[in-house]
SEZA-976231 format. One record per residue (C-alpha): residue number from 0; residue in three letters; x, y, z. Coordinates in nm, 4 decimals. Example, Ala and Ser with C-alpha at 12.3 -4.5 7.8 and 13.67 -1.06 7.14 Angstrom:
residues 2
{site 0; "Ala"; {1.2300; -0.4500; 0.7800}}
{site 1; "Ser"; {1.3670; -0.1060; 0.7140}}
END
This chain:
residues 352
{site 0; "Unk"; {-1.9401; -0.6938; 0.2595}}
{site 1; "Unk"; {-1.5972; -0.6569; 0.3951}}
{site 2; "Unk"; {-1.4238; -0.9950; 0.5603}}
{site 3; "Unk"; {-1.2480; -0.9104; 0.9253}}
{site 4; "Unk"; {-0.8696; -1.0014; 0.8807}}
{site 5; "Unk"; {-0.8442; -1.0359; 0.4927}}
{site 6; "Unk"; {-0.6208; -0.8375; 0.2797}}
{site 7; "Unk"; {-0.7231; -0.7581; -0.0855}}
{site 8; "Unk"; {-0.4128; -0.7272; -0.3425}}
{site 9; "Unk"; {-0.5340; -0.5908; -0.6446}}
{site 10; "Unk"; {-0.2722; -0.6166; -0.9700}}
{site 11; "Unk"; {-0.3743; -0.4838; -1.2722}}
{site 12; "Unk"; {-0.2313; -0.6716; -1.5800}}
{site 13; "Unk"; {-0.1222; -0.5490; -1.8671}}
{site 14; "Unk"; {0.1493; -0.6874; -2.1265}}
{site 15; "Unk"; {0.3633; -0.8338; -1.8863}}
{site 16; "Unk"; {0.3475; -1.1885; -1.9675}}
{site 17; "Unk"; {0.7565; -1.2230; -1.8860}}
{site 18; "Unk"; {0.6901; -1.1017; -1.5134}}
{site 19; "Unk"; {0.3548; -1.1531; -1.4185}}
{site 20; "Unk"; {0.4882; -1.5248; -1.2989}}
{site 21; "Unk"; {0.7658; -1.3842; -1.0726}}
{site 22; "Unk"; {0.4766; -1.1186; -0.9715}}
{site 23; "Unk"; {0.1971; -1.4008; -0.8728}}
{site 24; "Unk"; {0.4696; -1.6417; -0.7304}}
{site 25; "Unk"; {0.5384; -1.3478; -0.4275}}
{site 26; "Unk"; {0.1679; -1.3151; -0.3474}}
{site 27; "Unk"; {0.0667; -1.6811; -0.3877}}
{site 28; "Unk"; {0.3214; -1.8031; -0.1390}}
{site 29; "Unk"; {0.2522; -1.4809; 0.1162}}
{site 30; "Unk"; {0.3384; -1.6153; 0.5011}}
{site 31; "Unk"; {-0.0017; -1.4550; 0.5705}}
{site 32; "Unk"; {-0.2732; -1.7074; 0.3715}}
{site 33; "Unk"; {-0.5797; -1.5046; 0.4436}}
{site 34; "Unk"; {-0.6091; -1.3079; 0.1237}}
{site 35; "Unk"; {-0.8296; -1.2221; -0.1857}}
{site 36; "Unk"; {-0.5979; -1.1688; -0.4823}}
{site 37; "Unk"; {-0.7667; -0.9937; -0.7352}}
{site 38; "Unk"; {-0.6203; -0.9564; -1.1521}}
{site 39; "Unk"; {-0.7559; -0.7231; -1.3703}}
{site 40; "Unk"; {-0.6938; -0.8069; -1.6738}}
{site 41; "Unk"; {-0.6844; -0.4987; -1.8525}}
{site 42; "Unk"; {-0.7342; -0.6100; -2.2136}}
{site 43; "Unk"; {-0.3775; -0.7238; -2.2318}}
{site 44; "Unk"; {-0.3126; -0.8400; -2.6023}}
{site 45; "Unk"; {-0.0446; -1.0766; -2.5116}}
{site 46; "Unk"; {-0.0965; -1.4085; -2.3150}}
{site 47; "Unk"; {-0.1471; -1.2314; -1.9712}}
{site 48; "Unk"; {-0.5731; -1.3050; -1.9473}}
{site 49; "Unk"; {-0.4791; -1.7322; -2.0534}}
{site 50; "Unk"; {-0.1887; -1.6645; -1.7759}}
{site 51; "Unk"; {-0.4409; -1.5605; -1.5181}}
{site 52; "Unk"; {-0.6844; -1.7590; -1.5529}}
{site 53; "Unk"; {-0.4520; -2.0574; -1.5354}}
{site 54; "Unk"; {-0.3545; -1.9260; -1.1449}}
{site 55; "Unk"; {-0.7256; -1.8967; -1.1055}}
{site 56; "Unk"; {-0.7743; -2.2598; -1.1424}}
{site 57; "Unk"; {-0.4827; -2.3296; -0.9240}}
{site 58; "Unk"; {-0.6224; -2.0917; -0.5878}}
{site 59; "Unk"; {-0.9107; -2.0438; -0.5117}}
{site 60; "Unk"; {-0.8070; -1.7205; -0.3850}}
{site 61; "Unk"; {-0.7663; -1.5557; -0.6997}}
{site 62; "Unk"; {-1.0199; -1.3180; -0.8803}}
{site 63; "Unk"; {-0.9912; -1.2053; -1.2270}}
{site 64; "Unk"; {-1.1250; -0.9240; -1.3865}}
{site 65; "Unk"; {-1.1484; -0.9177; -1.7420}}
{site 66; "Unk"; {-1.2213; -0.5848; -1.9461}}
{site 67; "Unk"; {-1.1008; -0.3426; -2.1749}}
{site 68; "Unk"; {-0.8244; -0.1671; -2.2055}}
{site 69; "Unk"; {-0.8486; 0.1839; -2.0414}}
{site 70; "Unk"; {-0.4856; 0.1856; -1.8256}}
{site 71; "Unk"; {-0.3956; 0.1732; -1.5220}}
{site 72; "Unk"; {-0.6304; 0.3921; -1.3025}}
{site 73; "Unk"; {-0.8839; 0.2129; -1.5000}}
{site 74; "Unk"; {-0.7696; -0.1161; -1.3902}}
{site 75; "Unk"; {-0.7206; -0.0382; -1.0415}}
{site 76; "Unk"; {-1.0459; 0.1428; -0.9681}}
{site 77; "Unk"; {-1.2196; -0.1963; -1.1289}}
{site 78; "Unk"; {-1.0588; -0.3867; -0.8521}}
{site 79; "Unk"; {-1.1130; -0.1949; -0.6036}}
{site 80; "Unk"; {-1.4942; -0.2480; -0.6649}}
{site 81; "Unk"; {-1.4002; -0.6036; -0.6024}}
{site 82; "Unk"; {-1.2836; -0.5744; -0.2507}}
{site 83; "Unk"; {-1.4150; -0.7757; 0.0177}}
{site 84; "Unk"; {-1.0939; -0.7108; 0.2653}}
{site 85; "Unk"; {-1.0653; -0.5107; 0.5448}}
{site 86; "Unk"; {-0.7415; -0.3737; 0.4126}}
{site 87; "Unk"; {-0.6004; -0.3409; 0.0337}}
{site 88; "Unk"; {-0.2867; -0.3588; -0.0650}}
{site 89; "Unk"; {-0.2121; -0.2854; -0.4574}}
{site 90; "Unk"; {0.0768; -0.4531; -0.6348}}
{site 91; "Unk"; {0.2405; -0.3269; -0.9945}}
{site 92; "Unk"; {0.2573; -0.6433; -1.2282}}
{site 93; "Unk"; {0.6185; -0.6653; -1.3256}}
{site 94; "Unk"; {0.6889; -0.5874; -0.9428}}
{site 95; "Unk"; {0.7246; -0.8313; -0.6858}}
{site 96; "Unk"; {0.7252; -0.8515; -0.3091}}
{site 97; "Unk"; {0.9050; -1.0631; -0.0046}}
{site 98; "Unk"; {0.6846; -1.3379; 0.1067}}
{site 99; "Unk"; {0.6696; -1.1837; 0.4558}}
{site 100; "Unk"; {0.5667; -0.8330; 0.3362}}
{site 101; "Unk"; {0.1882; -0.8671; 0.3935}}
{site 102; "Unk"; {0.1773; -1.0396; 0.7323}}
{site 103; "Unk"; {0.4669; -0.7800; 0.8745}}
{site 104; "Unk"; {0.2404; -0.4642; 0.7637}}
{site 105; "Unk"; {-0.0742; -0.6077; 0.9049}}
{site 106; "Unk"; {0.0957; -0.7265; 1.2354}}
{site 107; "Unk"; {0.2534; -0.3785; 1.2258}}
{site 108; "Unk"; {-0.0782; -0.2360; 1.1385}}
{site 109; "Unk"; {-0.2669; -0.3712; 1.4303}}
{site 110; "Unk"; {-0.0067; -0.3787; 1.7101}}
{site 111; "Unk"; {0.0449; 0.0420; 1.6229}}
{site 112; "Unk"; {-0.2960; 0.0554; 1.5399}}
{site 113; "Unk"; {-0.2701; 0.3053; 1.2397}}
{site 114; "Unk"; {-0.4549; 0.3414; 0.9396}}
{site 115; "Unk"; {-0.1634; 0.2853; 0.6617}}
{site 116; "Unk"; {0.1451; 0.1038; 0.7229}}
{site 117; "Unk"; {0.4218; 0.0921; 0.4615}}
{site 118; "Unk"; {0.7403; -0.1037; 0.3363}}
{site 119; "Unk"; {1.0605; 0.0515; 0.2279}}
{site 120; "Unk"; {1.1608; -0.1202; -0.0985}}
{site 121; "Unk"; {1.4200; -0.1656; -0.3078}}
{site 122; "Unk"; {1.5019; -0.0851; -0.7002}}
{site 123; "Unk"; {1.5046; -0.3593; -0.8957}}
{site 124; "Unk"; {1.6905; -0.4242; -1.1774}}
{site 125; "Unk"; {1.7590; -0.7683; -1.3908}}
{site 126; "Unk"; {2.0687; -0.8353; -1.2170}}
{site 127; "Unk"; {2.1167; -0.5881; -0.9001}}
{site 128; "Unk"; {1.8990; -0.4532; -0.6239}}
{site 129; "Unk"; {1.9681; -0.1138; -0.5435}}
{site 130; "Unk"; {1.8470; 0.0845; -0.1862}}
{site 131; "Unk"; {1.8265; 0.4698; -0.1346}}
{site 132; "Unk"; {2.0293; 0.4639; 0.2307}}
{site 133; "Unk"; {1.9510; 0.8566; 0.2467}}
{site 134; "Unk"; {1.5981; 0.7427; 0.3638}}
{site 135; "Unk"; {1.5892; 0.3558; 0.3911}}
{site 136; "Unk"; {1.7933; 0.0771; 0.6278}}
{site 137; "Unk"; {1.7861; -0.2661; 0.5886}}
{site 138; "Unk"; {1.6104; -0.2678; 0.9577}}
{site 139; "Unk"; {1.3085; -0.3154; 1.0664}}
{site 140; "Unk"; {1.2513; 0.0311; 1.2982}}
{site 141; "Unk"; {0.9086; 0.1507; 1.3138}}
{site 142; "Unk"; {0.8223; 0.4933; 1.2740}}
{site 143; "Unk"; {0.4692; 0.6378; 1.3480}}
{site 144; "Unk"; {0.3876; 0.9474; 1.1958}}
{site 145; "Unk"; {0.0693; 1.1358; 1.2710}}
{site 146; "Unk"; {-0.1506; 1.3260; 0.9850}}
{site 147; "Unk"; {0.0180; 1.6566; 0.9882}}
{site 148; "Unk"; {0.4083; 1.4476; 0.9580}}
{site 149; "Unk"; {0.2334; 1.2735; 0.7165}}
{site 150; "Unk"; {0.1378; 1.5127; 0.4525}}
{site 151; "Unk"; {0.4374; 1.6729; 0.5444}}
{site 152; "Unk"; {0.6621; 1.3432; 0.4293}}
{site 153; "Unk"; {0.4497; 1.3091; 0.1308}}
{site 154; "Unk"; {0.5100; 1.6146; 0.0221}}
{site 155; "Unk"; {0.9182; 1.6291; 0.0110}}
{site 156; "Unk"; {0.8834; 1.2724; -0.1568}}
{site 157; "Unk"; {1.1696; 1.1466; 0.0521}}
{site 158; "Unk"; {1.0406; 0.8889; 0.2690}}
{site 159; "Unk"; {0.7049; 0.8580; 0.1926}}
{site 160; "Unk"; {0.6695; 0.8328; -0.1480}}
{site 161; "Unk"; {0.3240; 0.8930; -0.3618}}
{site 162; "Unk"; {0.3577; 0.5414; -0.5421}}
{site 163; "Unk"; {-0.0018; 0.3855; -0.4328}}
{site 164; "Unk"; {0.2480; 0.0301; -0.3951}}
{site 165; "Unk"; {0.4113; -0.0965; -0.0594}}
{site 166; "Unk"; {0.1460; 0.0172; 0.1281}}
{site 167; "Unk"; {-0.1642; -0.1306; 0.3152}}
{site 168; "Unk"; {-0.4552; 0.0691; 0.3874}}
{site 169; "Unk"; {-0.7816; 0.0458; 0.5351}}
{site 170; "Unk"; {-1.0084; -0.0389; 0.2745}}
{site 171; "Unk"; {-1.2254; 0.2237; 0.4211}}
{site 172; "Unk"; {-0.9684; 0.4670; 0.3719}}
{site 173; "Unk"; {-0.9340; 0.4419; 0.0306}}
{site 174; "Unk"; {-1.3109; 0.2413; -0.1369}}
{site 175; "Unk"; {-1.4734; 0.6124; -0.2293}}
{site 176; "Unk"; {-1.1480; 0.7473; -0.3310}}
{site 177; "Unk"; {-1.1008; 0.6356; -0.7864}}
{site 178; "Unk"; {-0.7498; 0.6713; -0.9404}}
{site 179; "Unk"; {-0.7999; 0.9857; -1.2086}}
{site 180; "Unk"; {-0.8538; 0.7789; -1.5152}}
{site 181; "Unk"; {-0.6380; 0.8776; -1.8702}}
{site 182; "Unk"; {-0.3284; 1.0217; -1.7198}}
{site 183; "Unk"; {0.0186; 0.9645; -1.6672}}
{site 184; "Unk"; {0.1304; 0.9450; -1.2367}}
{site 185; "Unk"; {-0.2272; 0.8957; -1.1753}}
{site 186; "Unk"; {-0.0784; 0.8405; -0.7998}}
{site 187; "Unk"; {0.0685; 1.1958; -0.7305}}
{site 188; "Unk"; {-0.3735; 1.3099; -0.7989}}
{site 189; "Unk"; {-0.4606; 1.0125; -0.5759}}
{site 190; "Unk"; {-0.2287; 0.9962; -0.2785}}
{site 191; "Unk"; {-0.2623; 1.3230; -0.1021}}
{site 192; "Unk"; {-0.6529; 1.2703; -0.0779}}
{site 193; "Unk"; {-0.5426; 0.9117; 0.0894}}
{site 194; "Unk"; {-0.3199; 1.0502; 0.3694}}
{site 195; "Unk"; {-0.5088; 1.3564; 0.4489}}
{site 196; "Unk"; {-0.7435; 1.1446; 0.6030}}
{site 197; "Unk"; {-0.4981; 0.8955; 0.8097}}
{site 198; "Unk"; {-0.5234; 1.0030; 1.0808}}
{site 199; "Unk"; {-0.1654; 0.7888; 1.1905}}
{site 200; "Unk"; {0.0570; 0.6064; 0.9607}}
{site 201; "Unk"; {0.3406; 0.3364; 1.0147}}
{site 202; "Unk"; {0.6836; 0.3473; 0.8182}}
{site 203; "Unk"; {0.8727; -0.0361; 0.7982}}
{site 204; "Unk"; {1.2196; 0.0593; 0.7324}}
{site 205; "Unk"; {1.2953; -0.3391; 0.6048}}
{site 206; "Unk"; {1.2967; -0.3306; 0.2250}}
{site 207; "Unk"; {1.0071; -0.5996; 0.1326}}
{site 208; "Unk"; {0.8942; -0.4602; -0.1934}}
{site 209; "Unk"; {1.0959; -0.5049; -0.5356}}
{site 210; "Unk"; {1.0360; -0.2139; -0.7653}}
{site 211; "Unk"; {1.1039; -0.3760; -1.1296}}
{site 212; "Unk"; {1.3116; -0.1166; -1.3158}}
{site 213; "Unk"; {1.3073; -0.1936; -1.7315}}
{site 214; "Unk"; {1.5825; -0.1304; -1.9470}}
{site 215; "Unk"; {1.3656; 0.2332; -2.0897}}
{site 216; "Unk"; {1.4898; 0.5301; -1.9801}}
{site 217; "Unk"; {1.2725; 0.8104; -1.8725}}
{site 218; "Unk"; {1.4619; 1.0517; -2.1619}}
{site 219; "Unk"; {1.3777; 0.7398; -2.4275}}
{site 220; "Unk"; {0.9784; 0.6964; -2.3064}}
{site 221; "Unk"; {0.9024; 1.1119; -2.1971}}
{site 222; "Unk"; {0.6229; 1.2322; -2.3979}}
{site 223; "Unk"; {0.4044; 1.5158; -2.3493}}
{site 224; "Unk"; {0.1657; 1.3256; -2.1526}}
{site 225; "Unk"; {0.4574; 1.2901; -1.8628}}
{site 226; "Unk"; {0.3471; 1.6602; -1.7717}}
{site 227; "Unk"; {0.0646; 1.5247; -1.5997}}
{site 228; "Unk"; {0.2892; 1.5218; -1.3378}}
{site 229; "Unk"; {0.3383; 1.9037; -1.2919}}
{site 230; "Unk"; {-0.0711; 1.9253; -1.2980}}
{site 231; "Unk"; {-0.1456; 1.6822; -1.0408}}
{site 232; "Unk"; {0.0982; 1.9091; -0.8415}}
{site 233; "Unk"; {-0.0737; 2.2094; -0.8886}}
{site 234; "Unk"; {-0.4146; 2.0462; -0.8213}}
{site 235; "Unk"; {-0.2399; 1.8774; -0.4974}}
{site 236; "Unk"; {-0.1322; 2.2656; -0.4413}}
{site 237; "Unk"; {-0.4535; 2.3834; -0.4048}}
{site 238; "Unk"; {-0.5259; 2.1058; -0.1479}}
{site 239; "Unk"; {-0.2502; 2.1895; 0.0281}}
{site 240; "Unk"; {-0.3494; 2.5437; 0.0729}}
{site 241; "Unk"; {-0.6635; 2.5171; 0.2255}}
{site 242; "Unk"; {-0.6062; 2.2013; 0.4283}}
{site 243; "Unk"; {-0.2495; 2.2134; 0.5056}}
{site 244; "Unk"; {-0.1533; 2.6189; 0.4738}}
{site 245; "Unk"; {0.1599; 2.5660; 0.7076}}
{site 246; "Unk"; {0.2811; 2.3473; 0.4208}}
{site 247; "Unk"; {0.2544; 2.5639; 0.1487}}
{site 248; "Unk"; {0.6323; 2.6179; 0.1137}}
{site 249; "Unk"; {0.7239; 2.2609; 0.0948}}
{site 250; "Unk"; {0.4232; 2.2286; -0.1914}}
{site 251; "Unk"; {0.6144; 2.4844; -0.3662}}
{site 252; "Unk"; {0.9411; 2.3183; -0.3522}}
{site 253; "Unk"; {0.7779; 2.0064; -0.4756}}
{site 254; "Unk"; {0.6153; 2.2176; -0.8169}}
{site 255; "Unk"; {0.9620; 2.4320; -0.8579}}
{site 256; "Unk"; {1.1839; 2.0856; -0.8463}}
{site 257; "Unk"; {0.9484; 1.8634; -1.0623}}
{site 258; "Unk"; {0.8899; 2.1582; -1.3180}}
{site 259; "Unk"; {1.2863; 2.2681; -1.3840}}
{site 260; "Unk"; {1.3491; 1.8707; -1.4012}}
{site 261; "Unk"; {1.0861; 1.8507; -1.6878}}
{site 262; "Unk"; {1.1827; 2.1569; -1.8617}}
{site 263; "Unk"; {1.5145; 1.9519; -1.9372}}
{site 264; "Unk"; {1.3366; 1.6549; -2.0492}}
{site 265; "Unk"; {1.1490; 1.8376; -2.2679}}
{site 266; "Unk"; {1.4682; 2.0275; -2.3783}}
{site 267; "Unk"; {1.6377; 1.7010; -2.4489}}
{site 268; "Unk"; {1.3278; 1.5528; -2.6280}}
{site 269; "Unk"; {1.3057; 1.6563; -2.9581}}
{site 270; "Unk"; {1.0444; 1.4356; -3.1081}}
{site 271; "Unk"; {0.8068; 1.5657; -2.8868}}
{site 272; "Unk"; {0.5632; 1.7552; -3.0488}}
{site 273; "Unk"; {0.4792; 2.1215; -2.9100}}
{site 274; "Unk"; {0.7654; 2.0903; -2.6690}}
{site 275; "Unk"; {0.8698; 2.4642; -2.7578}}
{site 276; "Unk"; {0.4809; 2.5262; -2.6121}}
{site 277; "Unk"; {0.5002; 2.3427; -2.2801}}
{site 278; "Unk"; {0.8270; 2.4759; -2.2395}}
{site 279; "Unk"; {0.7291; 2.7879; -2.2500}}
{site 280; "Unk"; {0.4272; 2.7164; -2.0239}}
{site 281; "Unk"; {0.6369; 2.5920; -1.7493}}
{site 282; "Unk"; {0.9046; 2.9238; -1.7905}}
{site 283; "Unk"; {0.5922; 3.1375; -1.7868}}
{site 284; "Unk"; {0.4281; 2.9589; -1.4421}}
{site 285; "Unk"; {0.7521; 2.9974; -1.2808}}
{site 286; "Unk"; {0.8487; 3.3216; -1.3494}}
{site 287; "Unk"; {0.4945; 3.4517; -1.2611}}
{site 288; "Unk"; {0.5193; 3.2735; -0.9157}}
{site 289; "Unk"; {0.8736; 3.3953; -0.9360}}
{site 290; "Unk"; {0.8611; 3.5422; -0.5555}}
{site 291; "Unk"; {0.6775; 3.2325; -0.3994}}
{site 292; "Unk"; {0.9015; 3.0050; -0.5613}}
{site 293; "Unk"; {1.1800; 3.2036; -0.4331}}
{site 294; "Unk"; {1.0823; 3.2558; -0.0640}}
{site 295; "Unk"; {1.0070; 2.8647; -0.0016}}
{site 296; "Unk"; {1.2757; 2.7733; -0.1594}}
{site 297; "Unk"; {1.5371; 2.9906; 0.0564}}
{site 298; "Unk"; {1.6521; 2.7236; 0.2959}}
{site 299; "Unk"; {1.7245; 2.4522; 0.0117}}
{site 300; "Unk"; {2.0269; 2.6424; -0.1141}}
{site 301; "Unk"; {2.0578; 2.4128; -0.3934}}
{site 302; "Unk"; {1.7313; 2.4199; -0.5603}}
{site 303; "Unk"; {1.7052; 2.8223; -0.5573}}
{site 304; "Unk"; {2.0547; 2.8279; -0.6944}}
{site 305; "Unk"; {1.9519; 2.6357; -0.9699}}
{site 306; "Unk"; {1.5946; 2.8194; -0.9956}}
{site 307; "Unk"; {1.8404; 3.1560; -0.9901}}
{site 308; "Unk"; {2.0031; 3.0482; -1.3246}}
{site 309; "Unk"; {1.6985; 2.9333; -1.4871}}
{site 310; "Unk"; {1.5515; 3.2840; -1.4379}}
{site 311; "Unk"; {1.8656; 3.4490; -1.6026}}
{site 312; "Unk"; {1.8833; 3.1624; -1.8792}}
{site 313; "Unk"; {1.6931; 2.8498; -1.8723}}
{site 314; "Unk"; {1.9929; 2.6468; -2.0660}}
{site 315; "Unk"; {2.2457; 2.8103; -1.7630}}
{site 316; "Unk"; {2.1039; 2.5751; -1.5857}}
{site 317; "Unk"; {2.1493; 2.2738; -1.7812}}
{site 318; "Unk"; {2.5469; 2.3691; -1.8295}}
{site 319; "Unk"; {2.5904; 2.3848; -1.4393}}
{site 320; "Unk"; {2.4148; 2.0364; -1.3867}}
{site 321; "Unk"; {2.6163; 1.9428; -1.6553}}
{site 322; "Unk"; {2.9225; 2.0537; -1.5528}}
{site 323; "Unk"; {2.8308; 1.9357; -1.2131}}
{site 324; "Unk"; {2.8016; 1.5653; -1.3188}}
{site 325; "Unk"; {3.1487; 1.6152; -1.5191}}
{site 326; "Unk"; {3.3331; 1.7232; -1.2567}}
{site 327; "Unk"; {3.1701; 1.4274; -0.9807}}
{site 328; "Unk"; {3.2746; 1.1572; -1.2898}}
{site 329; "Unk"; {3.6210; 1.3474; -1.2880}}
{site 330; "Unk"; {3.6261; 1.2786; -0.9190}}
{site 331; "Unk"; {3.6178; 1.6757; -0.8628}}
{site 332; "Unk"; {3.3448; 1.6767; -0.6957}}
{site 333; "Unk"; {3.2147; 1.4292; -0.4326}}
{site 334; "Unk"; {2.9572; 1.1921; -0.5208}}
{site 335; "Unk"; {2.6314; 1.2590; -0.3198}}
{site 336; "Unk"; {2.4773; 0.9571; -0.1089}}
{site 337; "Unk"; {2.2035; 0.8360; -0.3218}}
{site 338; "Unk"; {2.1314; 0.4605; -0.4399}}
{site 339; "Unk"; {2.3523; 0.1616; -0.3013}}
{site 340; "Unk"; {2.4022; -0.1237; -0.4886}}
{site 341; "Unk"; {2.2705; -0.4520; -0.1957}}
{site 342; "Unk"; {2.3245; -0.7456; -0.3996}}
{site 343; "Unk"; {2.3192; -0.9104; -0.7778}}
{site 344; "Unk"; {2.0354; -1.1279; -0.8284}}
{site 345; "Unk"; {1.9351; -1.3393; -1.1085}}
{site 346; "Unk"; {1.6307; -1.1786; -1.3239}}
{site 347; "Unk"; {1.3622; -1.4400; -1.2032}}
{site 348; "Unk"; {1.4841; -1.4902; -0.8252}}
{site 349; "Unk"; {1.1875; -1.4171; -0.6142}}
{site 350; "Unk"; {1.3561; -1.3256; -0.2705}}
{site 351; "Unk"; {1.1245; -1.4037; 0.0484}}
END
């Protein structure tokens, strides 16, 4: 039975005993008090389940969850069982959030009356915060989008991203909706089915959620199981086609971008096993949707460029984006606006 005015944050927990304090400490002191904060402890072998348990004893707000290990989705969908709240909010552990974040979304939330409301948010690192100014201020403008903007923000990834974090939802929106359990992005198969049925969403352009970035680059961690990406995409693609056919192009941009970006990871991963394989598998699906590609990609000059050299040779394409970032370090080439450094921070400041 759902409780009128209480917001369920569910944070799965998993071998992040050196943040989950930082991570607790943000929800714990929330401006807005009414809350059910539920920890799944997802058979963490470090200290994390002792580390719960001990905030359990502390609030009486606090649920945990204790099971097996069986990743994120896993974690997430055993919360959400949990939920009593009328809304749900999910939090990564080694994240943390501004101590106004919850009660500004729900005040939001209720004064707009939409179905999803959402935070901007910055990247965090141990010592810097960093904000993407091509689609974020530092201000708090509103901006209510209805279904069809929606889907058509999630899909160029811009403003709306598909991270399931910094956002609150209607906990009916979301309870018959599980995370796809044993895969990589599990959020790019899950969001799409959230937001086709808002039926209005809210945008907070003040930055209230911290987005922990560790030290591991994407090139050091990329297996093969980081092309789980590509096939939510295509699954979301079919979606897209029968619910959302005037959208189609933009789906296609989304497939042709993410796919050339992880034929160069794979490229540049040699450890990978089969890489030669998936390579090949992502040449051959482009090249077969070769025209499709082409056509809804002819007003982003840049990407069908790039797809253009990729047909002739896929390495062409490499040298030009190498080449390209050369030539910007040379000061050749202008930098494009991207990430802005806000302010250094010390690694366990919680900022409110």
């Amino acid at each position: 039975m759902t409780v009128e005015g209480k917001v369920s944050v569910i944070v799965p927990v998993y071998k992040v005993e050196n943040y989950i304090h930082r991570c607790l400490s943000s929800i714990i002191q929330q401006t807005y008090a009414n809350l059910e904060i539920i920890l799944v402890n997802d058979g963490s072998p470090d200290n994390c389940g002792e580390i719960i348990e001990d905030y359990a004893q502390k609030d009486s707000r606090i649920k945990v969850i204790h099971k097996e290990n069986g990743g994120l989705s896993d974690a997430r969908n055993e919360g959400i069982k949990a939920v009593t709240g009328v809304y749900t909010m999910f939090i990564d552990s080694d994240d943390w959030v501004a101590k106004n974040l919850i009660e500004t979304l729900l005040s939001l939330m209720i004064k707009h009356k939409t179905d999803i409301a959402q935070s901007s948010f910055y990247y965090a690192y141990d010592d810097q915060l960093l904000l993407d100014q091509r689609y974020f201020t530092e201000n708090h403008q509103a901006m209510i989008y209805d279904n069809n903007q929606l889907m058509k923000a999630l899909l160029k990834n811009e403003k709306v991203k598909n991270f399931a974090w910094a956002k609150l939802y209607k906990t009916e929106l979301i309870k018959d909706i599980p995370f796809k359990k044993g895969i990589l992005f599990e959020d790019v198969y899950w969001s799409y089915q959230v937001m086709s049925r808002a039926k209005s969403y809210l945008i907070c352009d003040l930055p209230l959620y911290y987005y922990y970035q560790r030290k591991d680059s994407i090139v050091a961690t990329y297996t093969s199981k980081s092309l789980d990406m590509i096939e939510g995409l295509r699954i979301r693609h079919q979606f897209i086609n029968v619910r959302y056919p005037e959208l189609i192009a933009l789906s296609y941009q989304s497939i042709l971008k993410h796919s050339l970006i992880h034929y160069d990871l794979l490229v540049r991963n040699f450890k990978i096993n089969g890489r030669k394989k998936y390579r090949k598998e992502i040449e051959r699906h482009l090249k077969e949707n070769k025209q499709k590609l082409k056509e809804a990609a002819r007003d982003e000059k840049e990407l069908l460029f790039q797809f253009n050299l990729f047909l002739f040779h896929p390495y062409l394409k490499m040298v030009y984006l190498g080449l390209r970032k050369g030539l910007r370090a040379l000061k050749m080439l202008p930098t494009p606006k991207g990430l802005v450094k806000i302010k250094r921070m010390n690694q366990h400041e919680v900022i409110g």
